[in-house]
Structures are given as C-alpha cells and as structure tokens.
SETOR-892257 format. One record per residue (C-alpha): residue number from 1; residue in one letter; x, y, z. Coordinates in Angstrom, 2 decimals, padded with zeros to 5 digits. Example, Ala and Ser with C-alpha at 12.3 -4.5 7.8 and 13.67 -1.06 7.14 Angstrom:
<lumdrens>
   i aa      c1      c2      c3
   1  A  012.30 -004.50  007.80
   2  S  013.67 -001.06  007.14
</lumdrens>
This chain:
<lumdrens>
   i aa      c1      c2      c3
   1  X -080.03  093.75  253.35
   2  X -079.58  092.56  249.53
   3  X -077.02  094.65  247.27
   4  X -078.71  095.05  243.59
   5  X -076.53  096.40  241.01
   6  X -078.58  099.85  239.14
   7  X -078.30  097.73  235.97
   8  X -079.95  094.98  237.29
   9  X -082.89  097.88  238.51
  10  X -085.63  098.67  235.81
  11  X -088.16  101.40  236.11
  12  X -090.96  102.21  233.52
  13  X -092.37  105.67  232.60
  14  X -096.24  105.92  232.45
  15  X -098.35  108.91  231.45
  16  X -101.87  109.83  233.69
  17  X -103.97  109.43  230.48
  18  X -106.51  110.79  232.84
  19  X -105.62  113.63  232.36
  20  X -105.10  113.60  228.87
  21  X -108.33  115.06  226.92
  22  X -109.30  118.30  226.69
  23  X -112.67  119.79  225.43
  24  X -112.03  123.26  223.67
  25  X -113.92  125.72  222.63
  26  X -113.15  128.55  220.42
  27  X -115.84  130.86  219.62
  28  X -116.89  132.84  216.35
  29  X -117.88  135.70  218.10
  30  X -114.53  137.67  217.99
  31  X -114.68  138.00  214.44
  32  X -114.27  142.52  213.85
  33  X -116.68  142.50  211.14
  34  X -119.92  145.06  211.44
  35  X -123.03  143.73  212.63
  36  X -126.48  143.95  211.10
  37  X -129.05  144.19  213.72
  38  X -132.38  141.51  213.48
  39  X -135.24  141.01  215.24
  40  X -135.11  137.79  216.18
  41  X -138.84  137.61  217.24
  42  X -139.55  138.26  213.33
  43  X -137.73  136.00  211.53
  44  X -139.40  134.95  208.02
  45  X -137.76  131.62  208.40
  46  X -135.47  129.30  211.31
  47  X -134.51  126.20  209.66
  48  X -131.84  123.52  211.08
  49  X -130.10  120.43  209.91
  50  X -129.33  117.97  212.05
  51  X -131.90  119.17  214.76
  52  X -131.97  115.93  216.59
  53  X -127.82  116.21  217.31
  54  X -126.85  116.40  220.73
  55  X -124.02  118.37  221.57
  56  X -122.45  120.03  224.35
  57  X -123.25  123.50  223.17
  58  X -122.08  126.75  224.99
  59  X -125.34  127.92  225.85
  60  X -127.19  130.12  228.43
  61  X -131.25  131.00  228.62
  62  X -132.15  134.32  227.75
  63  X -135.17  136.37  225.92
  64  X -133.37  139.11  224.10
  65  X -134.42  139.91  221.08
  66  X -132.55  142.36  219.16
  67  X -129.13  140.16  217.44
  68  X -126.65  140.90  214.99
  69  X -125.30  139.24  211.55
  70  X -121.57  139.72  211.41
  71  X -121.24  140.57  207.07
  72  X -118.96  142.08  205.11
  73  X -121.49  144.64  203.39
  74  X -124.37  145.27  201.27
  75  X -124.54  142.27  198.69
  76  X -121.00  140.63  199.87
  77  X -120.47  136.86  199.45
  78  X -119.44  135.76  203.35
  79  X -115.79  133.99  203.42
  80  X -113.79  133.97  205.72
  81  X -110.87  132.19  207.25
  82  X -109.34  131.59  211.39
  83  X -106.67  130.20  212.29
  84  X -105.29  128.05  216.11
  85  X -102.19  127.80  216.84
  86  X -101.79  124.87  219.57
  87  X -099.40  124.80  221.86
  88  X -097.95  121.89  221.09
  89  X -098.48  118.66  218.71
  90  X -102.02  117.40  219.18
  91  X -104.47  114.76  218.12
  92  X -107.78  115.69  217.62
  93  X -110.10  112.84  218.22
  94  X -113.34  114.71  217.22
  95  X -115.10  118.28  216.22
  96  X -117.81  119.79  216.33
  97  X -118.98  123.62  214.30
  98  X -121.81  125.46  215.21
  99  X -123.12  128.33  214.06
 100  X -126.22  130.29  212.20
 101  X -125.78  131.95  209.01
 102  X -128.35  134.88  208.25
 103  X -129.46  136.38  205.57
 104  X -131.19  139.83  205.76
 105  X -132.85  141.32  202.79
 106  X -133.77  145.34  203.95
 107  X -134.70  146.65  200.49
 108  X -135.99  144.63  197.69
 109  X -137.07  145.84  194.24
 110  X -136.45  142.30  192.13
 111  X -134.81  139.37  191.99
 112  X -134.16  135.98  194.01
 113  X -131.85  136.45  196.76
 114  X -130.74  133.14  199.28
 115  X -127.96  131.79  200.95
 116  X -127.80  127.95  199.31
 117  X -124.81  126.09  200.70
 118  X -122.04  126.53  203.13
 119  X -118.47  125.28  202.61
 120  X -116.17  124.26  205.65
 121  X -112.37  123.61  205.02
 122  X -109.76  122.25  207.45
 123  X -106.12  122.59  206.47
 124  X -102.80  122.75  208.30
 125  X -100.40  125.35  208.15
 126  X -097.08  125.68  208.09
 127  X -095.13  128.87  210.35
 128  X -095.29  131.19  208.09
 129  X -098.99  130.62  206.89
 130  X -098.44  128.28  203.28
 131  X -100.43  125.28  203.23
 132  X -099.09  121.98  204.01
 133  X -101.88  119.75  203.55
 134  X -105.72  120.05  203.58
 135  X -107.63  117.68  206.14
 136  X -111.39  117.61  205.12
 137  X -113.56  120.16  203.26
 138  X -117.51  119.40  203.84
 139  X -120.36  121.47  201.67
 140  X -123.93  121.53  203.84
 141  X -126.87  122.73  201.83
 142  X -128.94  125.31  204.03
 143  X -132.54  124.76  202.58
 144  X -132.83  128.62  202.36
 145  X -135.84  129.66  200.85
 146  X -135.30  132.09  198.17
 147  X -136.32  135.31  199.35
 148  X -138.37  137.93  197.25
 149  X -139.40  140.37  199.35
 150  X -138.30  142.41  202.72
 151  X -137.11  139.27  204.80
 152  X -134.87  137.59  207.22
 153  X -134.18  133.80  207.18
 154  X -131.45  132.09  209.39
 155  X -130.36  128.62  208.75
 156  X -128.46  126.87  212.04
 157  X -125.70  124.44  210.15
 158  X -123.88  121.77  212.22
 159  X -120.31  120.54  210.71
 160  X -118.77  117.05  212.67
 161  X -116.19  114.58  212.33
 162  X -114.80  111.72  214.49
 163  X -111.76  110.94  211.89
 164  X -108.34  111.71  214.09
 165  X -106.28  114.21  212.77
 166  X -103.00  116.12  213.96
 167  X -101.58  119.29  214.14
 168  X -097.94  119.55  214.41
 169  X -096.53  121.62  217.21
 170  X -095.36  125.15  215.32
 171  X -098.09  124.77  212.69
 172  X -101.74  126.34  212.42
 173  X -104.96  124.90  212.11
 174  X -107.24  126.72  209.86
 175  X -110.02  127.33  209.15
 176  X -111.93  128.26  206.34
 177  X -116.06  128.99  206.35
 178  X -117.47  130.23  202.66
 179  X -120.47  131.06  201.63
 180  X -122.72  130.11  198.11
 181  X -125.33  132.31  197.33
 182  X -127.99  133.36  195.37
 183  X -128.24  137.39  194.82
 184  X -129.93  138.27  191.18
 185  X -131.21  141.39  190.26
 186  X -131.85  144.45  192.65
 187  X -131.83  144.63  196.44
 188  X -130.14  145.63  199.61
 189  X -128.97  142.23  201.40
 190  X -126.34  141.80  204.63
 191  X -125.73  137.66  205.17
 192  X -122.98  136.27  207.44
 193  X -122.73  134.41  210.81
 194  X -124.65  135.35  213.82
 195  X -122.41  135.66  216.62
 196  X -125.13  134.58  219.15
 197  X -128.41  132.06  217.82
 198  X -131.64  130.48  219.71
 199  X -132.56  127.26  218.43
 200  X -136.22  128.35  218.20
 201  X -137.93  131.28  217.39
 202  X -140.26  133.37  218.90
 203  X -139.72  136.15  221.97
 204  X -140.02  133.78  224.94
 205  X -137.15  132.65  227.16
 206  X -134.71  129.94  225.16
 207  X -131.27  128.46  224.85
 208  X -128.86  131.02  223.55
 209  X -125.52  129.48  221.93
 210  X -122.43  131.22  220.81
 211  X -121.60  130.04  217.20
 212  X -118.15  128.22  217.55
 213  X -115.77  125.40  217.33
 214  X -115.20  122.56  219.79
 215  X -112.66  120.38  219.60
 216  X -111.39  117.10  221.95
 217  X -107.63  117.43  222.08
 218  X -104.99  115.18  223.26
 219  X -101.66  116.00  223.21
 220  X -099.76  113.78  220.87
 221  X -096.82  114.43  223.90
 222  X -094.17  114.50  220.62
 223  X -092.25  116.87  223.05
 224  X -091.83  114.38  225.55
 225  X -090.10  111.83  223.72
 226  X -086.40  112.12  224.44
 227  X -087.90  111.64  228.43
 228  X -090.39  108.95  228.24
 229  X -090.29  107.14  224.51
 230  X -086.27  107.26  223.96
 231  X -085.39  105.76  226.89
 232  X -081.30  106.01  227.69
 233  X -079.59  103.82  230.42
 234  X -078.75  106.81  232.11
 235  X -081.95  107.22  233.36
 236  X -082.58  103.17  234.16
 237  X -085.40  102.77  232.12
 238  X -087.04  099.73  230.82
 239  X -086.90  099.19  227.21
 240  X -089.38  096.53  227.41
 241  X -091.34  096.82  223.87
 242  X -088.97  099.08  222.65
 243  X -086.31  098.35  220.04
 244  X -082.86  100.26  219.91
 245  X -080.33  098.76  217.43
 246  X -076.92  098.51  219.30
 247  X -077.54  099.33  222.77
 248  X -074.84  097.86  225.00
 249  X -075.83  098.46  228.87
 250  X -072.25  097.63  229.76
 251  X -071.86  101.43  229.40
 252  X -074.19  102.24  232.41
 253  X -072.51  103.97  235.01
 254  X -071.87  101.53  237.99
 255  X -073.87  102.21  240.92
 256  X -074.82  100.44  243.70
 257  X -078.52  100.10  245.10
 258  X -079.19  099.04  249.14
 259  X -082.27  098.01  249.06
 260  X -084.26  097.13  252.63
</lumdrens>
C-alpha cells in the first residue's frame, strides 16, 4: 500500500466533444400569415441560384400540386422578422436558409410587377428585444422576370455562411427576411414565402422541402465554467494550462488517499 497526500493527486476535466454539435432546423412554415393558393404545375417561371448547392434539405417526395404563398395582402411589400431564443450560449459554426419566394399576379391591367432582390439580416438581441449588435446582412438578386400579364413566378434563394458567430445565453437571434420589389401601375399581386417548394416544376413526383433555417450549434458551455474552466482545489483539479494569480494550495483541505 502507498499513502498519497490529495494534494499531491491531480485529476483533469474533459468534455465528450462527441457529442457536442447539433444540426437544427427551424422551419418557416409556422409563420400565421394567409396563404395564396398556386398551381404549382403552372408556374410561368422556377428559377434558382445556387442550383448546384448541396445541402441537407428537409425534404420528402410527393406530387401535390395545389401550394400556398404566405403574403401579407394584395400589393404588400413581404418583411418580416423571427426570432430563437437558445437555451444557452452557443457557437454557430455554419447556416444555411432556404426558401422560395412567389410572386402571384391574379389581375393585371398595366404595369411591371416583380420581386427583384431579397434581403437577409442576422442580429442579436438583447432580453427585452433592443439590438445589441448586427452579425451579417446579405442582399441575393432573384432574376425575376418582370411580369406583365396574369402570372406566377417563384424564385428558390439559398442564404449561407461558415463565419462563427455566438449567441449569448438570455439573448435572441433574429432574424430578419425583406423583400424589394417592383409593383408599377395597376394590378392585383400576393408575393411572400412558400411554406412548402419542389425544386422542379411540372406535376410528376419530386423532392418537396420546407423553406427554413438550419443551423450547426455547439454549445459555447459558458455555463459550465465555474465546474470545468475555474478549477478550485477543492475539487483537486489540475490547473495545468491554466493561470490563477495567487493560488496557494497550502489551503487544500488535508486528506489522505490509500491507494492499492
């Protein structure tokens, strides 16, 4: 048997970083606004940027046909904002948005009538909802056609970014998607996100995806740190690689260890 004094005994915290990511999705589709039914089958025009991306898109193969365009009403500019709160300080390491904005013109007498470019913000919030900082803001042009006539056109827009970012535990992460159009002159139009999209047109069976934001999380474990990062001699850990300015371990409890 050899007697080791607990002071003389060193153990180190570790994390499972295994088990650290985590994929998250957060759809578009709960959004309360009313929905203007298409025809999918009829479209005027399917256009998407990016169309060689590969993502891991929330998806399932289906042939309905009949869709809906969430708007805000007859001739209103789409903007809108959501907001996440995590549950605690997290890192994201990369994002990806996905969705389809529509544009459906029912009535048309004159004019030039398009959706042109789509604005994405990022910003962090503080509790009570003020802005604390903004993280990106990107601006994707759609390549609308303008539309003169009795139309539909959908444009599929993809928004990424691999630059880490963090959201402080308490705070929100929004979100902010708006709209710039073109609407002159006379005409009955509904534009907005589609809830649900196909990546190609037509009435045969395809990939259906649900518009929406994924995100790969870690958690930035600020939480944690008076267990694993401040380590006291109470608890015998190792300060190996970690600095503490007047830390005398003659104040460790004495204890004795029996090791066999």
């Amino acid at each position: 048997m050899v007697d080791y004094n607990s002071t003389q005994t060193l153990t180190k915290a570790n994390y499972d970083i295994s088990n650290y990511g985590e994929d998250l999705f957060l759809p578009l589709t709960t959004d309360t606004l009313a929905l203007q039914s298409i025809t999918w089958s009829e479209l005027d025009e399917l256009l998407q940027e990016e169309s060689t991306d590969l993502e891991a898109y929330s998806r399932l193969v289906s042939d309905i046909d009949t869709l809906g365009i969430l708007n805000e009403g007859d001739g209103v500019r789409y903007s809108r904002t959501f907001d996440f709160l995590t549950d605690m300080s997290a890192w994201c390491y990369k994002f990806n948005l996905t969705f389809a904005v529509a544009l459906d013109v029912t009535a048309y007498t004159s004019g030039a009538h398009s959706i042109d470019s789509v604005k994405v913000t990022f910003s962090e919030l503080l509790p009570d909802k003020t802005e604390k900082r903004q993280i990106t803001t990107m601006i994707h042009n759609t390549g609308m056609t303008n539309i003169a006539a009795v139309e539909t056109a959908v444009a599929i827009m993809h928004f990424e970014g691999n630059t880490p970012f963090k959201i402080t535990n308490g705070n929100y992460l929004r979100m902010a998607i708006e709209f710039s159009s073109t609407d002159t002159s006379t005409a009955t139009t509904f534009e907005g996100i589609m809830p649900y999209f196909y990546f190609q047109a037509g009435a045969l069976a395809k990939t259906l995806c649900e518009s929406g934001l994924e995100m790969h999380l870690h958690p930035s474990l600020d939480h944690a740190f008076p267990i694993f990062r401040d380590e006291s001699i109470t608890n015998q850990l190792d300060f190996d690689g970690v600095t503490k300015q007047g830390f005398d371990r003659s104040h460790s409890p004495w204890q004795k260890l029996k090791i066999f």
